[in-house]
BAROPA-360452 format. One line per 4 residues: number of its first residue (from 1); for each residue x, y, z of N, C-alpha, C. Coordinates in Angstrom, 1 decimal. Layout:
BEGIN
NUM	X/Y/Z/X/Y/Z/X/Y/Z | ...;
***
This chain:
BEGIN
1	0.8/-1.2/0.0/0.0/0.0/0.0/0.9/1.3/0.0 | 2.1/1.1/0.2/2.9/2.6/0.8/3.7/2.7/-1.0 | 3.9/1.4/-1.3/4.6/2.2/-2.4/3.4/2.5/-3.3 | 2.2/2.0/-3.7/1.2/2.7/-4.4/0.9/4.3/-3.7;
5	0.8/4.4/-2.7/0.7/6.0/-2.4/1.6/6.7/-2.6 | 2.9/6.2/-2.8/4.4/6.5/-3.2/4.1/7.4/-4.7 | 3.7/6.3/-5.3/3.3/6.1/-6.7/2.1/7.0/-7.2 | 1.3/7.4/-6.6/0.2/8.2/-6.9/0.4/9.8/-6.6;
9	2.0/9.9/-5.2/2.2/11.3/-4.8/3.3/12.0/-6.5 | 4.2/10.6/-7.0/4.6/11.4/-7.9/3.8/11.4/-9.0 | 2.7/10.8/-9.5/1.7/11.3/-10.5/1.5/12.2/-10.1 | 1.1/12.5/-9.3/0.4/13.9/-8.8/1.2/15.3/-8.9;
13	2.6/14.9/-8.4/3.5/15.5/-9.1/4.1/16.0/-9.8 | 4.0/14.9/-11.3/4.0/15.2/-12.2/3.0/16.1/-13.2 | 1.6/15.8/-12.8/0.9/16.4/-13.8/0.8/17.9/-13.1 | 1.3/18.7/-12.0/1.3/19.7/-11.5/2.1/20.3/-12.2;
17	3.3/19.6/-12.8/4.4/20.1/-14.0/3.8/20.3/-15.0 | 2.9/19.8/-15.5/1.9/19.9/-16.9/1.3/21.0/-17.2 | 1.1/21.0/-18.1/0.2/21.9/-18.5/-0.7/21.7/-20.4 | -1.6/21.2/-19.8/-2.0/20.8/-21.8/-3.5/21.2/-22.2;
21	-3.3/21.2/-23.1/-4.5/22.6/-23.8/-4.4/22.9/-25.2 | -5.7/22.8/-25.6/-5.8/22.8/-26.8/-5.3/24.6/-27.7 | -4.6/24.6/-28.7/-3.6/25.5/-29.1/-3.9/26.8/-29.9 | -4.3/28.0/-30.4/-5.3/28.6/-30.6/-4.2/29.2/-31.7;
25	-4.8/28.5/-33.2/-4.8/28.5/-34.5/-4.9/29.4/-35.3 | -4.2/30.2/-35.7/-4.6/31.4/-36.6/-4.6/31.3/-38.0 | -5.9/31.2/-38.6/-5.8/30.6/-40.2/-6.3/31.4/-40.8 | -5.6/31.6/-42.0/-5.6/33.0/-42.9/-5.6/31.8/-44.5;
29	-5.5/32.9/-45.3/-5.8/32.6/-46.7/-4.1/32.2/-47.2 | -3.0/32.3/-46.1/-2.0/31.6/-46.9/-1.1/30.7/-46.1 | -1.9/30.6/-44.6/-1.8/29.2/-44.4/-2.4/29.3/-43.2 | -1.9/28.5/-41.5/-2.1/28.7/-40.8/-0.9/28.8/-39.8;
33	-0.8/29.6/-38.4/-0.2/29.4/-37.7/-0.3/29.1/-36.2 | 0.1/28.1/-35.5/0.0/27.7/-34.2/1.2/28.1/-33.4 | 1.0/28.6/-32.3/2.3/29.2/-31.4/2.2/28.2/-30.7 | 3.4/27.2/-30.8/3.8/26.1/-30.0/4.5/26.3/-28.2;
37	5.1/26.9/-28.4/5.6/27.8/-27.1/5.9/29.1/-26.7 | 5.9/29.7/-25.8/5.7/30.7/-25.2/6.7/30.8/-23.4 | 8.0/30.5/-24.1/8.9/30.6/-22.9/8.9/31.9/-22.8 | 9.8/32.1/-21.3/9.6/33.8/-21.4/10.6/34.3/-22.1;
41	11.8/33.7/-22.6/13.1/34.3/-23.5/12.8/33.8/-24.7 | 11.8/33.0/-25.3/12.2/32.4/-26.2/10.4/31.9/-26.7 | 10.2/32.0/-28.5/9.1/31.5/-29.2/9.0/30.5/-29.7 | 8.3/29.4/-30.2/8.7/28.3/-31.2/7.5/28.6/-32.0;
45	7.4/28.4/-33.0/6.2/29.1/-33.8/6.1/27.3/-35.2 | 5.1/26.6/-35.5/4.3/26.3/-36.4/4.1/26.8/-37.4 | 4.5/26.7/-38.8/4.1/27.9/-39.9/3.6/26.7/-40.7 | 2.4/27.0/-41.5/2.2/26.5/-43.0/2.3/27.6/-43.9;
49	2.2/26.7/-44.9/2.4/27.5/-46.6/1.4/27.5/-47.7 | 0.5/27.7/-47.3/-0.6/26.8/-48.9/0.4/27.2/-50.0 | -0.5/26.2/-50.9/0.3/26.3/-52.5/0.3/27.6/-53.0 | 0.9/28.0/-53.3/1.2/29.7/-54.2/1.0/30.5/-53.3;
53	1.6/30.6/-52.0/1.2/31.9/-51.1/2.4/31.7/-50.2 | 2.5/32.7/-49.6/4.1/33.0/-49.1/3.7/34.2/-47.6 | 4.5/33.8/-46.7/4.4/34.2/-45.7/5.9/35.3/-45.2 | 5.6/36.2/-44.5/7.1/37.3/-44.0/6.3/38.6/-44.5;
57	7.6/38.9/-45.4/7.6/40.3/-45.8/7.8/41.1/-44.9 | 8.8/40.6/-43.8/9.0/41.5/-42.8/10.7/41.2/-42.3 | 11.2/42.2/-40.9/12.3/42.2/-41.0/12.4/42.3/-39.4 | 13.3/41.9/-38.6/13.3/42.4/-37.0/14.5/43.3/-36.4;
61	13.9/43.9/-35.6/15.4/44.9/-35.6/15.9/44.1/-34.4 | 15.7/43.2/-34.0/16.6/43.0/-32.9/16.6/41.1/-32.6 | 15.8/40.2/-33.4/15.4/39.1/-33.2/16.1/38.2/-33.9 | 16.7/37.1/-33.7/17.1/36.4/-34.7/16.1/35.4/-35.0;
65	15.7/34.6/-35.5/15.3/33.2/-35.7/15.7/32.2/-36.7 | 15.5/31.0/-36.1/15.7/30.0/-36.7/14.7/29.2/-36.9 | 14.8/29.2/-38.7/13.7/28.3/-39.4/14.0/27.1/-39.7 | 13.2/26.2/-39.4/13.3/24.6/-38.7/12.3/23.5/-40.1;
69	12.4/23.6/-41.3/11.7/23.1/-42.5/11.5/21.5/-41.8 | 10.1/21.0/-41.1/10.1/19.6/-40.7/9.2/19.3/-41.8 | 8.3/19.7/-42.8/7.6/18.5/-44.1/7.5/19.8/-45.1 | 8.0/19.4/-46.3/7.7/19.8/-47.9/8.9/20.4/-48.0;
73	8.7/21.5/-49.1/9.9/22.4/-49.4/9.3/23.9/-49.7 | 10.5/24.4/-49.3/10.2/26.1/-48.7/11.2/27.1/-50.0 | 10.7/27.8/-50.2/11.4/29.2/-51.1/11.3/30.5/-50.6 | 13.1/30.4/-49.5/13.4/31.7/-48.6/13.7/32.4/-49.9;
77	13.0/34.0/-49.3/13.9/35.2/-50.3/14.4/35.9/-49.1 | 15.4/36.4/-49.3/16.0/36.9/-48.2/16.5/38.5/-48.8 | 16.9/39.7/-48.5/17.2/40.5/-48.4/17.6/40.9/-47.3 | 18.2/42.6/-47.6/19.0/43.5/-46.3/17.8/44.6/-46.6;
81	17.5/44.6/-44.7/16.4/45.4/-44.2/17.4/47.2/-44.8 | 16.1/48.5/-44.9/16.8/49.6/-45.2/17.8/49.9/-46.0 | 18.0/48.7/-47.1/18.7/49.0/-48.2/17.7/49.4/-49.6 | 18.2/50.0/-50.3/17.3/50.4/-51.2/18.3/49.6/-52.8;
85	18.3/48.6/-52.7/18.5/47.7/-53.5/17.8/46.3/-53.5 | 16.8/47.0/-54.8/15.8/45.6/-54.8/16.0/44.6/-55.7 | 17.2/44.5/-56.1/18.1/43.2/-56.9/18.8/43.0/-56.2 | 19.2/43.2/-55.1/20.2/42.2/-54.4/19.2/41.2/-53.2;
89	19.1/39.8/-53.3/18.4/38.8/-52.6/19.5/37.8/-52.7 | 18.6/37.1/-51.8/19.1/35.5/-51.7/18.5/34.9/-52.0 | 17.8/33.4/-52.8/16.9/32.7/-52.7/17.2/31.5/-52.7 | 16.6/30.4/-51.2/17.2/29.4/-50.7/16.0/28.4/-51.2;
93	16.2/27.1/-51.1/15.2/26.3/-51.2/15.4/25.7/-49.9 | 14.8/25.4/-49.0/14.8/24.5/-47.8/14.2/23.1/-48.5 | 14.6/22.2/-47.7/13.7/21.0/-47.6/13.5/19.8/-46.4 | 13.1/19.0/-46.0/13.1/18.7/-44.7/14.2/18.4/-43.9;
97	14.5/19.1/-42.7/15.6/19.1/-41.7/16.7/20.5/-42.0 | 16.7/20.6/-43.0/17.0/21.8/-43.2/17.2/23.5/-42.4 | 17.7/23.9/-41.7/17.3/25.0/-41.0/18.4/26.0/-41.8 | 17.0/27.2/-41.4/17.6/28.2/-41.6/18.3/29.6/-40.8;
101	19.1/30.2/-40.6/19.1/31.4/-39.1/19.1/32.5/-39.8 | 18.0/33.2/-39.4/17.9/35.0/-39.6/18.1/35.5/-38.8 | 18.8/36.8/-38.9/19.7/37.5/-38.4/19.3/38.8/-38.0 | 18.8/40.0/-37.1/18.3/41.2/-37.0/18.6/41.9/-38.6;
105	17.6/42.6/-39.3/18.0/43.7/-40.3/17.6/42.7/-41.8 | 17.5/41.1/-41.5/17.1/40.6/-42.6/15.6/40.6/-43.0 | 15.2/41.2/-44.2/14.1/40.9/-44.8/13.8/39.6/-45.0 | 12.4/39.0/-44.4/12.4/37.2/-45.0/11.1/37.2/-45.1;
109	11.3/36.5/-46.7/9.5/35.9/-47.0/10.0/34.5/-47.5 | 8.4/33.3/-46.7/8.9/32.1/-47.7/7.5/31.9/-47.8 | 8.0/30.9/-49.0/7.3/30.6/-50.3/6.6/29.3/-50.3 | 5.8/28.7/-51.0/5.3/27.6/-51.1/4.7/27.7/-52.6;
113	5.8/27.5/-53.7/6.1/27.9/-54.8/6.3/26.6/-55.8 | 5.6/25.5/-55.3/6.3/24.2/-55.8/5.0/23.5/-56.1 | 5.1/22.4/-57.5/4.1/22.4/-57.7/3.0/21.1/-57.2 | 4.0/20.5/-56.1/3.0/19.2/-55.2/1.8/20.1/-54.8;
117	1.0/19.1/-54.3/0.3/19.6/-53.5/0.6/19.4/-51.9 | 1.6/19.5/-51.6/1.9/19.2/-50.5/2.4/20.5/-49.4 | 1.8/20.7/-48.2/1.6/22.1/-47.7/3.2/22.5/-46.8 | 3.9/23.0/-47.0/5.2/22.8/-46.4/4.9/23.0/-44.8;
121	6.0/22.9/-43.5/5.3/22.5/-42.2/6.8/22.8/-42.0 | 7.0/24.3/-41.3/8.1/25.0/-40.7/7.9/25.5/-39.0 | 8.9/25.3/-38.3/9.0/25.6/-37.0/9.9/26.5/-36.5 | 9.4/27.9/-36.1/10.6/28.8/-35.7/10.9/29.2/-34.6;
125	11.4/29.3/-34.4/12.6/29.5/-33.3/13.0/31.0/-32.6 | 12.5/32.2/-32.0/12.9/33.1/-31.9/13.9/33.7/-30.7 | 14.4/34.6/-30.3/15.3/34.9/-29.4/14.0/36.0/-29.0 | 13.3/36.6/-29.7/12.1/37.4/-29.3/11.3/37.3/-27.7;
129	11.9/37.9/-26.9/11.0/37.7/-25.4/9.2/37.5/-26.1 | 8.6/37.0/-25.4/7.5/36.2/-25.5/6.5/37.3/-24.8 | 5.7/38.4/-25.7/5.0/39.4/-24.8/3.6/39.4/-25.7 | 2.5/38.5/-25.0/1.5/38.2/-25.2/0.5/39.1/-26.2;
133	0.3/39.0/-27.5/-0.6/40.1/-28.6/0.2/40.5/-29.4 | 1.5/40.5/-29.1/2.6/41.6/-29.6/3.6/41.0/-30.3 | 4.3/41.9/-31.3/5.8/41.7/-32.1/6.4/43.0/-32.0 | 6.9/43.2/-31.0/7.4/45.0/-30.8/8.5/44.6/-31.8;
137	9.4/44.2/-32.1/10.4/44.5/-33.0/10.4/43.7/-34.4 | 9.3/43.3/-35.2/8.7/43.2/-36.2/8.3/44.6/-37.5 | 9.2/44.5/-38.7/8.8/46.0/-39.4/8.4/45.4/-40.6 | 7.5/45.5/-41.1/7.0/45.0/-42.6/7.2/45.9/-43.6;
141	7.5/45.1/-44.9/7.9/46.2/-45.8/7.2/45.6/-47.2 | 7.2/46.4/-48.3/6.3/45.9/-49.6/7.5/45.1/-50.9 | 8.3/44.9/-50.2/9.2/44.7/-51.3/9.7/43.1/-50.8 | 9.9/42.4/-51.9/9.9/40.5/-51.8/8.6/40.2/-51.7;
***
């Protein structure tokens, strides 16, 4: 009997560590996104891609991230934030396991530019403190 109550104090334990709950989905017309974590130094973010639609267009003045390509294939365009040269890019193909690291000041859009039908399935990674509604150092721009 002592080690079952043994046994039931660290269940009990354990699920006080837990925390599980269903994940609140934000779906738009060019894919969806689920915020997987919410440490307090740190984001992990869920990205889709529907076919022919492309996600970013934006740049961080202070964030790095790392894009984590776990199913399909991805088409990074990459640029320099506040440069006024719109022929100078990079463009990467990810494909699964693949990662990518963005850097403060880089413009990044990706793509789902391929002709499977298959939805690409990206995980990112931020250095971004975790401040609930908000991307304070997030700048969007019209170019890529």
């Amino acid at each position: 009997l002592a080690e079952l109550e043994a046994d039931m104090r660290s269940h009990s334990r354990l699920l006080s560590l837990l925390d599980f709950r269903s994940l609140f989905s934000l779906n738009q017309e060019r894919g969806r996104m689920v915020e997987v974590s919410s440490l307090p130094s740190h984001r992990l973010y869920k990205v889709t891609i529907n076919k022919h639609q492309g996600r970013g267009k934006h740049f961080h003045l202070e964030q790095t991230e790392d894009f984590y390509t776990n199913k399909g294939i991805v088409t990074y365009v990459l640029s320099l934030a506040g440069e006024n040269r719109p022929g100078v890019f990079v463009v990467h193909h990810s494909k699964q396991d693949d990662k990518v690291r963005v850097s403060p000041g880089v413009v990044h859009t990706l793509y789902n530019d391929f002709a499977s039908d298959d939805i690409p399935e990206v995980f990112v990674c931020s250095t971004q403190p975790y401040i609930p509604g908000e991307c304070p150092d997030t700048q969007y721009v019209d170019t890529i």
